[in-house]
C-alpha positions as CSV (number, residue, x, y, z in Angstrom):
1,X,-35.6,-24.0,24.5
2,X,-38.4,-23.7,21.8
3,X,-39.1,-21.9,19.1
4,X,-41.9,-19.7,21.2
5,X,-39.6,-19.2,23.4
6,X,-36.8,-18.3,20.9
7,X,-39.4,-15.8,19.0
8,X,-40.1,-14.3,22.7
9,X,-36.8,-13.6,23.4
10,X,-35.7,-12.3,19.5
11,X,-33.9,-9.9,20.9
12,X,-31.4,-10.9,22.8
13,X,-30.6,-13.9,20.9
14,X,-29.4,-12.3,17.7
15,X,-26.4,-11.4,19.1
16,X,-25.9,-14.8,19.9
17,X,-27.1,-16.1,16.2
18,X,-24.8,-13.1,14.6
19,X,-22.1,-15.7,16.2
20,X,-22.8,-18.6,14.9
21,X,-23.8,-17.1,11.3
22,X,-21.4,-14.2,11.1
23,X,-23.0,-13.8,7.8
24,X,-26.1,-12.6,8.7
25,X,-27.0,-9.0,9.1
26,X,-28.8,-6.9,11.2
27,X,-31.7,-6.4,8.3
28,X,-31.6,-10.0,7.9
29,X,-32.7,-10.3,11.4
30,X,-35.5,-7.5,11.1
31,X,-36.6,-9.4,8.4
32,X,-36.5,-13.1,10.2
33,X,-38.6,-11.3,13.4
34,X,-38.0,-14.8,15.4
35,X,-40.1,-16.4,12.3
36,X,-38.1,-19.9,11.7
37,X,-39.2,-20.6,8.5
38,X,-37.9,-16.8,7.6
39,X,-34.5,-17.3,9.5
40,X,-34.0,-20.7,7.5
41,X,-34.4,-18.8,4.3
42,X,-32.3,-16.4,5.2
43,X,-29.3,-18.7,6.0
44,X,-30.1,-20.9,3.6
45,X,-29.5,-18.1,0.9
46,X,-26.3,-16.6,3.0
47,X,-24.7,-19.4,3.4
48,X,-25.7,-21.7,-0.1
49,X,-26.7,-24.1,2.0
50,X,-29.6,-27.0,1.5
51,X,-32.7,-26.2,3.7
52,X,-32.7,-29.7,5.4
53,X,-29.2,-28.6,6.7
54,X,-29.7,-25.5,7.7
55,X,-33.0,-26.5,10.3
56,X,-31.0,-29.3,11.4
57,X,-27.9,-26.5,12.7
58,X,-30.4,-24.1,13.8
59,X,-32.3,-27.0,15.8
60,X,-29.3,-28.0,17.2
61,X,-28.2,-24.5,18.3
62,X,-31.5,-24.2,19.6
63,X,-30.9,-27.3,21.9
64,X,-27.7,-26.4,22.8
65,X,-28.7,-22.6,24.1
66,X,-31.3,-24.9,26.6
67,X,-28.3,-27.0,28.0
């Protein structure tokens, strides 16, 4: 799966990324819209986490919801 794809189907994957980031909130979500760079951010400052990390967990979740 890609990123278009991901931002085309926004709304039935944040159910799926409230999983994996339990920390994240539905305005956090609004906010993100599907926009990466956004959601990055957003888990970035969640979770205290460094940005390189956090795109390398969402990339791989990304993969892994294409398997």
């Amino acid at each position: 799966m890609n990123w278009k794809q991901v931002e085309g189907n926004w709304d039935q994957l944040k159910g799926k990324l409230r999983t994996k980031w339990g920390k994240l909130t539905n305005d956090d979500l609004e906010q993100a819209r599907g926009r990466r760079d956004r959601l990055v951010g957003i888990i970035e400052s969640r979770y205290g986490e460094a940005r390189e990390r956090v795109e390398r967990e969402l990339d791989k979740w990304i993969d892994q919801l294409a398997a």
